[in-house]
N, C-alpha and C positions, 0 to 999 in steps of 0.2 A: 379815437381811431379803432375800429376794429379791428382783430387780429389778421384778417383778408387783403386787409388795406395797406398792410406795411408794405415798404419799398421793394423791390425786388430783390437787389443785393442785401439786403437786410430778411430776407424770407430764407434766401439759403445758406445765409452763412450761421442763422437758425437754427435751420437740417442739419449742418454739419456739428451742431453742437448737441441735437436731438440723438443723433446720428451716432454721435462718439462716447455717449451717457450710456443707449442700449446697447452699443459694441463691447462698455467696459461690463454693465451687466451680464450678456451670456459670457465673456471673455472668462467670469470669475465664477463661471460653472463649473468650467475647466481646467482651470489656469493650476490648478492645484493637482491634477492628477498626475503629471512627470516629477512631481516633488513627492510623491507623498512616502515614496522610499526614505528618502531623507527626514520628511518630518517625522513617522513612526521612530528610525532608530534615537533623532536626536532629543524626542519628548517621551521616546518608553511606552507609546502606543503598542496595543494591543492588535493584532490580526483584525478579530471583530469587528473594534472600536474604529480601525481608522477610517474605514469608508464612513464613518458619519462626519468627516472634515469635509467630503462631497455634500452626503446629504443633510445636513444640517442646515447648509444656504437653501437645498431646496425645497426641505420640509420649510420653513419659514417664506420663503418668496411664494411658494405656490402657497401655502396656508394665507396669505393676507393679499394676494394679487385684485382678488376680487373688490375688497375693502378699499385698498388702495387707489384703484378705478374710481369706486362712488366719490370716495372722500376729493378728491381731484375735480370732481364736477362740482359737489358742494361747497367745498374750501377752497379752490382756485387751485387751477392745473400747475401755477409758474411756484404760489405757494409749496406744493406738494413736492414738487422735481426737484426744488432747493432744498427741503428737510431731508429728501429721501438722499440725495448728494452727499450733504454733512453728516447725515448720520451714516453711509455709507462706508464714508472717509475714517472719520471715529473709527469703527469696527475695525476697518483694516489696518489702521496703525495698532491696535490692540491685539487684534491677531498677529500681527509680525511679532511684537514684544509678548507672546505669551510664549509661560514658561513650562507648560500644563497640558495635557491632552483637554482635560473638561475647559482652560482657560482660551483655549482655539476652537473648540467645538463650539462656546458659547461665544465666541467674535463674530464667526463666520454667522452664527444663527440670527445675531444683529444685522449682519452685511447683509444678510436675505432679506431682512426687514425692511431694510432702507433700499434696497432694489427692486420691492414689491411696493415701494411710497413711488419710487421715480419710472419704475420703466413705466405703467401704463398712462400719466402724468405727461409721458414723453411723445407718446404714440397720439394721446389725442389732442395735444398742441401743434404734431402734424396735419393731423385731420381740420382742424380749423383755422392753421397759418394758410392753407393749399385750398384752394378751389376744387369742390368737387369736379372729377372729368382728367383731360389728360395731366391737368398740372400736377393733378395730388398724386395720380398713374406716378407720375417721373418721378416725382417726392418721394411715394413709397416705395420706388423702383430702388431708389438711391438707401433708401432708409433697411431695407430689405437685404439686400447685397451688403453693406457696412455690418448689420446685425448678424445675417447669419454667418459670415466669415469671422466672428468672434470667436464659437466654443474649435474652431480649427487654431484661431490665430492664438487660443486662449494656451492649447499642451504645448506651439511652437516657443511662445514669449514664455514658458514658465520653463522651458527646460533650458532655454540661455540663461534666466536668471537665476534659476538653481544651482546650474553648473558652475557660472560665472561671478553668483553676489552671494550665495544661500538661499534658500528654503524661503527662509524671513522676507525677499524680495517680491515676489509673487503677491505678497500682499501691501507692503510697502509701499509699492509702485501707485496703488490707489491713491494716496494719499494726495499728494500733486497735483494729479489728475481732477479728483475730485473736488477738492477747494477752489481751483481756478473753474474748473465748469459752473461749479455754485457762482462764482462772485460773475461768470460772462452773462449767467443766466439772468440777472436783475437787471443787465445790460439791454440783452439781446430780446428778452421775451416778453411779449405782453402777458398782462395777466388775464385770463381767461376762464368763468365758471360760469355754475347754471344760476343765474340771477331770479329765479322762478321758485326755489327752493331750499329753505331753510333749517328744515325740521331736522333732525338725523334719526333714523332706525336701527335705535340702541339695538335693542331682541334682536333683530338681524342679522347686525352685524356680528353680534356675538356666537349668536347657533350657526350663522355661514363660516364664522375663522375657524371656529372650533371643529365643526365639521370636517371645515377642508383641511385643516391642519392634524386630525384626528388620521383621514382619509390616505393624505400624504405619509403620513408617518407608517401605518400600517405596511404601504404597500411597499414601501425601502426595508422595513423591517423584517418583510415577510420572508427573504432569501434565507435568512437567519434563523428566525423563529420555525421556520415551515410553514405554506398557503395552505395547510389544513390543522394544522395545530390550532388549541384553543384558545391562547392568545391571541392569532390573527382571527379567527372567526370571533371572537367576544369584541375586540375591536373594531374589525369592520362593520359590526353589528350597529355599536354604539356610533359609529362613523354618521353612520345612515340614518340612523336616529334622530342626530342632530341636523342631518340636512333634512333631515321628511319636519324636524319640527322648525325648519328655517321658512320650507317651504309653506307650512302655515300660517307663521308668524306674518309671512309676504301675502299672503291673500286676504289677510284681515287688515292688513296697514294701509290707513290713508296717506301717509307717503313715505313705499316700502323701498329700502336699501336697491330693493334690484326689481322693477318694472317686468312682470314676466311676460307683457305685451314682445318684450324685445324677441326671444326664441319665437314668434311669430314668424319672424324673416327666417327660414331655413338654411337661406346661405350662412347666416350668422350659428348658426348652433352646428349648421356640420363642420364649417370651418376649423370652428372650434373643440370639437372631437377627432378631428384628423390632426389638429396643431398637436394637442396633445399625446396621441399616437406616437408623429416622428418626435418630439421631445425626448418620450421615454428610452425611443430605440435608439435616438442620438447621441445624450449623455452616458446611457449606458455603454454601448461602441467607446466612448474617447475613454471611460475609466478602464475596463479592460484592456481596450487595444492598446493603451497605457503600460500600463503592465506584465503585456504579454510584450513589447518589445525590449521594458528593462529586466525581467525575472525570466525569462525565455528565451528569446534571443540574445539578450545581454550587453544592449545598448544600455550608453551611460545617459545622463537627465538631456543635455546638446543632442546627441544622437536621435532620441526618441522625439522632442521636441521638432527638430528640424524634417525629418518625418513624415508631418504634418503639415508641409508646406505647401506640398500641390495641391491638399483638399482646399486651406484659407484659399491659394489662388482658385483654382477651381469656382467655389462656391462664389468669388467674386466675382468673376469672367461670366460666370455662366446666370447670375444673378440680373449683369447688367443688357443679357441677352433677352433675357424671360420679362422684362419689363416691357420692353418694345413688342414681345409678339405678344403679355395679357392685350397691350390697346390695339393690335390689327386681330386678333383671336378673340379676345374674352379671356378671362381666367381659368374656367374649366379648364380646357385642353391642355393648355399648359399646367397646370396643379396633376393632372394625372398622367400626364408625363411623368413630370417631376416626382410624384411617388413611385412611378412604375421602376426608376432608374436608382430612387436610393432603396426598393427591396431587394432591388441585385443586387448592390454594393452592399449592404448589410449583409446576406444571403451569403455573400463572397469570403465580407469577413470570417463569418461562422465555421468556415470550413478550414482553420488557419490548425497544425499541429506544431510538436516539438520540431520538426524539423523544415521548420517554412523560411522563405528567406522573402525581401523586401519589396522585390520588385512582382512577384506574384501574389502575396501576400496580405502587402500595404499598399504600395503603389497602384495596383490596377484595380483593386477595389475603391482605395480613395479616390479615383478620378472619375470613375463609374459616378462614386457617393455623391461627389462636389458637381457635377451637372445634375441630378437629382434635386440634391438641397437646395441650388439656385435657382432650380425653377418649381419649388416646391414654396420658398421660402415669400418669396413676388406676390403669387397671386393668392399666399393664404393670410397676409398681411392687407392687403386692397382687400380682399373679401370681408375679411373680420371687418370694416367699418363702413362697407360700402352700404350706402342707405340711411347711414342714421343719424339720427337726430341732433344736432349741435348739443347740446345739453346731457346726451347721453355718452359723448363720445370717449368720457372717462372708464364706463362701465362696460363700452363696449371692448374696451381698449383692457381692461384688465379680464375682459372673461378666457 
């Protein structure tokens, strides 16, 4: 039976397991930033050092995203979701019990790993459970809305659990989560690759992690180092190096990691460059605006958390709206919408001083934000796969 062919109540109850994998994903971009008061004092963190408790999931998910994509078409999509699950799972109970800044810095940089095995994994067993057309529209409507109300739901859930259980729960919490989705996942999902292709593109794959992982690192690190200092420019250097010698590696490979016939499709490459756009602008927003409601205003971990509740709603509401007008609109329109509305809300935040209070602040920026991101979130998720090729839908899915 093909994966198209499953039953209907068995297609989405699927999505909702597709659906709750990528939620926990972005959720643990975030999920860490109303705690990290807490985790600095109680591990002896360093000022510096602690934002790499953020960025360490994201130097590692984004350094193997791509990887993870391919490997999911060659090795099986249901294969990949369930390694990337348990080894998720692993991480976070390792990071709760770490006693160590470097011993949480190096959980979390697993967690990325294993998030960069599962989400793209996840995305294109959507794309080949759902019919191209309105079916996979509403799939992805559904898939869209659940995801991007994660990095909102991510500060809301980490500052109850902060407040209420420790620090240590924020990560904890995966644990549960993620072994019961592994064990529904052998249940629920077919297994699904590219039956066409065997080889793997070692070189590839190595000058592309290293690259992007070289690339990512640089640019987290740059606040610190300085964007003109010679560490960042020796490393971006090198960054590039290794994608310019990825890029050749791919033109000479009879069958290369990454097909560059795919950036043919323009929707597919700008999508892509705008996805990562609002990403940067996004996580950046929750770590700050984080901090600026505990060390500034003087909200305790509940306070700042909860906070954050009308963005999650927001971005849901407005998520389940933007679905419905991509299939009477198209995508376009609504995508620049949806950016036009979260450069305000960003814009808005930016403008926040010592003496800001909540309701002008937080509130009417994040609700700006949260129709933005909903309908930002829709049709740049239906873009990224619209078009392509069953076979490719791993690599589309991690670019």
């Amino acid at each position: 039976m093909s994966p198209q062919q499953l039953p209907q109540n068995k297609k989405y109850l699927a999505l909702a397991l597709l659906a709750l994998a990528q939620f926990v994903v972005v959720l643990d971009a975030s999920i860490v930033n109303v705690a990290l008061p807490s985790i600095g004092r109680d591990l002896n963190f360093s000022q510096d050092d602690l934002s790499w408790v953020v960025n360490s999931y994201t130097l590692f998910f984004g350094g193997f995203l791509l990887l993870g994509g391919r490997m999911a078409d060659l090795l099986g999509r249901r294969r990949l979701f369930v390694a990337g699950l348990v080894l998720f799972a692993l991480a976070s109970l390792a990071g709760g019990l770490a006693t160590s800044p470097g011993t949480l810095i190096a959980a979390r940089a697993v967690q990325g790993l294993g998030a960069a095995l599962l989400s793209p994994a996840a995305l294109s067993l959507v794309t080949v459970i759902f019919a191209e057309g309105a079916e996979r529209n509403k799939a992805l409507g559904v898939w869209g809305a659940v995801a991007g109300s994660g990095g909102a739901a991510g500060v809301l859930l980490g500052g109850v659990l902060t407040e209420y259980a420790g620090w240590e729960w924020v990560l904890f919490v995966n644990v549960p989560i993620g072994i019961a989705a592994a064990i529904a996942a052998t249940r629920l999902l077919p297994e699904s690759r590219n039956e066409g292709a065997r080889n793997f593109d070692i070189a590839g794959a190595v000058s592309v992690t290293a690259g992007l992982s070289l690339l990512v690192y640089t640019l987290v690190d740059a606040n610190d180092a300085g964007w003109t200092s010679g560490q960042t420019l020796l490393l971006g250097a090198v960054a590039v190096a290794l994608l310019a010698a990825f890029v050749a590696v791919e033109l000479r490979s009879r069958a290369p990691l990454v097909p560059f016939s795919i950036f043919r499709r323009r929707t597919i490459t700008a999508t892509n460059i705008v996805g990562l756009l609002v990403a940067m602008a996004l996580f950046s927003m929750f770590f700050f605006v984080s901090l600026y409601m505990q060390l500034v205003l003087g909200y305790d971990a509940l306070d700042a958390g909860l906070a954050y509740l009308p963005l999650a709603v927001g971005i849901i509401v407005s998520a389940g709206i933007a679905s419905g007008l991509v299939t009477r609109f198209g995508f376009k329109p609504v995508l620049v919408s949806g950016l036009v509305l979260t450069a305000i809300g960003l814009v808005w935040f930016a403008q926040v001083d010592v003496g800001g209070d909540y309701v002008s602040d937080i509130l009417f920026p994040s609700l700006v934000a949260a129709v933005g991101l909903g309908f930002a979130f829709v049709p740049m998720t239906i873009a990224a796969v619209s078009g392509v090729e069953p076979h490719e839908t791993g690599l589309a899915s991690g670019l």
